[in-house]
C-alpha positions in Angstrom: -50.9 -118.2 77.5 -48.3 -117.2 75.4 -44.7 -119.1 76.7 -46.8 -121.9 78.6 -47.3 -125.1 78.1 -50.3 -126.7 80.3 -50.5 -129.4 82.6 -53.2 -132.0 82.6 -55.3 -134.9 84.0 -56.8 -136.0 81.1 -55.8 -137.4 77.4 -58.2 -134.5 75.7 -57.7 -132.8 72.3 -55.8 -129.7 74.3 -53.3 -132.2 76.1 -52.1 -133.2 72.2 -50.9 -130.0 70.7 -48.2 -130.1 73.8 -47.8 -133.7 73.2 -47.2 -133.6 69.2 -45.3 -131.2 68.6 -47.6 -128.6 67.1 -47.9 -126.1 70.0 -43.5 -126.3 69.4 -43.9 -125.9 66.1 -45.8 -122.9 66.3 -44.0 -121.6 69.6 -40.4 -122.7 68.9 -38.7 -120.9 71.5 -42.0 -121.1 74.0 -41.7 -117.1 74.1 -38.6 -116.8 75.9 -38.5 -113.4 75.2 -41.6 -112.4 77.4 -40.0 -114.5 80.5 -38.6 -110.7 82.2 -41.9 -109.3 81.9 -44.0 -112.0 83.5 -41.3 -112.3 86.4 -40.9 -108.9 87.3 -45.0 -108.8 87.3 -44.5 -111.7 89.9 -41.9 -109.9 91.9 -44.2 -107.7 92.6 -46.7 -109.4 94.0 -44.8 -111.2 95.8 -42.7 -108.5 97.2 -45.7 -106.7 98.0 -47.1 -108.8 100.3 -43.7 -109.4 101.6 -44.0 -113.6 101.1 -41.6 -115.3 102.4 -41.6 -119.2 100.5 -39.2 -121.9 100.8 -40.0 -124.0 98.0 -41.2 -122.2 94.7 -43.2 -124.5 91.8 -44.4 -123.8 88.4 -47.3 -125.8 86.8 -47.0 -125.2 82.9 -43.4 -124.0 83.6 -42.6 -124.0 79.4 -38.9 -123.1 78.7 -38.7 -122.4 82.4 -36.9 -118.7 82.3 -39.7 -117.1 84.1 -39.1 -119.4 87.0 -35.3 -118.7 86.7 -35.9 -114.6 86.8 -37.8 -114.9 89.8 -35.3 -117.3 91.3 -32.5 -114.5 90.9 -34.4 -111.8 92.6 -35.2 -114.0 95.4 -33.2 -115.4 98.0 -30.7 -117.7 97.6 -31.9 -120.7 99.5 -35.4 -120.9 97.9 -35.8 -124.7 96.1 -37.3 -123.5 92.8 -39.0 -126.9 90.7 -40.7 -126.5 87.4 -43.2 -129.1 85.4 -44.6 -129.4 82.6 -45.4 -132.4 80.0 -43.6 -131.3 77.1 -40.6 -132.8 76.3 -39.5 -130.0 73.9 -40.4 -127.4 76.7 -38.4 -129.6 78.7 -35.7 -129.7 76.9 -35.3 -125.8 76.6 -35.7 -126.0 80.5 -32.8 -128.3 81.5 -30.4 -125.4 80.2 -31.9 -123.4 83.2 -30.8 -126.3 85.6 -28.9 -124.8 89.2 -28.1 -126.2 92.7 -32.3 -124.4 93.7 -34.1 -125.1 90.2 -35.0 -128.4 88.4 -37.5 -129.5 86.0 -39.7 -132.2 85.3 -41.3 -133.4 82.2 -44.8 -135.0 83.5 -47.8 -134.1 85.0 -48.0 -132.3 88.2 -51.5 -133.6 89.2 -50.5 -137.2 88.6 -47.2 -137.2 90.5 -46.6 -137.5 94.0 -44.7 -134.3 95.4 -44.6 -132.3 98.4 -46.8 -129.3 98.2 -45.3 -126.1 98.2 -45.0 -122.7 100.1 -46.1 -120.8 96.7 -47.3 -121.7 93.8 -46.9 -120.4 90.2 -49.5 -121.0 87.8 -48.4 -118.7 84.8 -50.8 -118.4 81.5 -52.1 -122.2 81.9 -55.6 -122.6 82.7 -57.2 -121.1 79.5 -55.3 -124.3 78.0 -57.4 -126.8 80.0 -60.5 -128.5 78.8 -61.2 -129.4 82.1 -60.2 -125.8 83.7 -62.1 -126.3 86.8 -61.0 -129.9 87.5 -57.7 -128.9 86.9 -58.2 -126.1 89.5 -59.6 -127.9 92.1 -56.9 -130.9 91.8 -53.8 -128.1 91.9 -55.2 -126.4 95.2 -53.6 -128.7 97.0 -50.0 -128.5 95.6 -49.2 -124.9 97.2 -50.3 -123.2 100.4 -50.2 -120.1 98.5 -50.6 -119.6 94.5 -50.5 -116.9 92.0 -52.4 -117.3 88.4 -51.4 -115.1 85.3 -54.6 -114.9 83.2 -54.6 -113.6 79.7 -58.0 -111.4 79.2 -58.6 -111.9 75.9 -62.2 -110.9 75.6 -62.5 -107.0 75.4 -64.9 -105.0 73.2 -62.4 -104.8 70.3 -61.4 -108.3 70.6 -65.4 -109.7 70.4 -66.1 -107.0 67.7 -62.6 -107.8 65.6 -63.4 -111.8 66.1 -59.7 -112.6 64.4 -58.1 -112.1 67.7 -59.8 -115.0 69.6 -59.8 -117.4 66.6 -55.6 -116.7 66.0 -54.9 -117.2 69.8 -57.1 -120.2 70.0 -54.7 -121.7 66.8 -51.2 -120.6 67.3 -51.3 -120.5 71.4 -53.8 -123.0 72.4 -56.3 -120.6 74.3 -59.6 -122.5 74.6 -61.4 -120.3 77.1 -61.9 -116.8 76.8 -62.0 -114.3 80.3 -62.8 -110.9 81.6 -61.5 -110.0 85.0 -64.5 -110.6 86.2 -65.2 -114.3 85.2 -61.4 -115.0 85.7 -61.8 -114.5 89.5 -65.5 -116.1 89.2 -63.8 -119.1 87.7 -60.9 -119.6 91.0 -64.0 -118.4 93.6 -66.0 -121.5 91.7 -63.1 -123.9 92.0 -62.6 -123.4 95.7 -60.1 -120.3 95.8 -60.0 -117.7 98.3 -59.2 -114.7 96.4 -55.9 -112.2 98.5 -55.6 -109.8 95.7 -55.5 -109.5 92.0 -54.0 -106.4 89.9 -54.0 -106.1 86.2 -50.6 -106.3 84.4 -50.5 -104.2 81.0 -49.5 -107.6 78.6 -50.3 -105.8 75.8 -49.3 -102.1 76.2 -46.1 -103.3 77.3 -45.3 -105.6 74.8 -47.1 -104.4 71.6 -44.3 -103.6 69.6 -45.7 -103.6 66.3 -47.4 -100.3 65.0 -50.4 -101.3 65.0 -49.7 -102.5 68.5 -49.1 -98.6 69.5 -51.6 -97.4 68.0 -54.3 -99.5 69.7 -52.4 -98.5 73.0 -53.1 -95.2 72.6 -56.9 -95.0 73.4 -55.9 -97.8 76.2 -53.7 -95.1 77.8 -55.9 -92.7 78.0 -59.2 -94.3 79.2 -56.9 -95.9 81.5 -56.3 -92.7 83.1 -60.2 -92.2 84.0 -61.6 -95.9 84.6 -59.3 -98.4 84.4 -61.8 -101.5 84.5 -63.7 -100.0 82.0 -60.4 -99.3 79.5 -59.7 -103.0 79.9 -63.3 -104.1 78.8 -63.4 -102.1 75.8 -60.0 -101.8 74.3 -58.2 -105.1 76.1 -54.4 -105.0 76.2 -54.4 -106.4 80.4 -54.1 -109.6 81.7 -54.7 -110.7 85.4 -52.4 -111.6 88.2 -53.9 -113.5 91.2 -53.1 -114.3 94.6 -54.9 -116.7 95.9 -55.0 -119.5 98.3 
């Protein structure tokens, strides 16, 4: 996603980009901008089903602000860790160092940690070769976990065909999802799905003209059949609870 940097198992042509600099290069500040956004859609998922964690982790965790937003809403005591194996993410991270929240430059799945009471897995999976490897070797990290998933196929975006190809080259997204094969994806990997809700990525953050144009016929499909608004015109992405 965009402001994540995955995690992985393997030494595969995705791992590289995080590894050589070029996903940096592209993504200099690892979209710092977008961490309020992403954390208050966390907040309220977590708030609405009133969890109560002790230790917090982020797989992918980037720059790491997301993990710090959601760390000042929440209470005080919570131990808040974040990995990811980019040392440039990293490096951006360690700014975001308190007494509750580290990071780690390394990969999650290879490191022997405690799991965790929730688990954050925030715009990383359409990064992974290996997506449902990955899945099924991070199911044992948290009790609970929460997955942001871009869904970058839509009518428009298939019929446009720019879209996918620029988000495959300047963010790293490899596979594509609807809502649909997003939570047929976690159900495959062993996931019990708790609840899911869309999050409006794009009609929030489209800032651009063009941007609020294309929001407009979003709106107002939106109003009549939301599913349907999000297959033809995009502009959603997908939070998960699952455990």
């Amino acid at each position: 996603g965009r402001g994540c940097c995955m995690t992985t198992t393997s030494n595969t042509t995705e791992s590289n980009i995080y590894l050589d600099q070029s996903y940096y290069q592209n993504n200099l500040d690892y979209h710092v901008a977008d961490s309020p956004w992403k954390a208050k859609q966390i907040l309220q998922m977590v708030n609405k089903h009133q969890l109560k964690p002790q230790s917090v982790y982020e797989i992918g965790c980037g720059a790491g602000e997301v993990l710090r937003q959601v760390q000042q809403n929440l209470a005080s005591d919570i131990v808040f860790t974040g990995y990811d194996i980019s040392p440039e993410a990293i490096e951006l991270a360690r700014a975001r160092v308190s007494d509750n929240l580290h990071f780690h430059c390394g990969d999650t799945l290879e490191m022997d940690v405690t799991p965790c009471d929730l688990l954050l897995c925030i715009d990383v999976f359409e990064h992974v070769e290996d997506c449902f490897g990955f899945l099924r070797k991070m199911q044992s990290l948290g009790a609970q976990k929460l997955f942001h998933i871009p869904l970058d196929l839509s009518a428009q975006t298939i019929a446009r065909g720019a879209p996918l190809t620029n988000w495959r080259s300047q963010y790293g997204h490899i596979h594509y999802y609807t809502k649909d094969t997003a939570l047929a994806t976690l159900t495959d990997s062993g996931y019990q799905i708790v609840d899911w809700m869309y999050t409006p990525s794009g009609v929030d953050q489209g800032t651009s003209i063009k941007a609020k144009l294309a929001n407009i016929p979003r709106k107002v499909a939106s109003l009549f059949n939301q599913d349907l608004s999000v297959r033809l015109f995009g502009g959603y992405s997908l939070l998960v609870l699952a455990k």
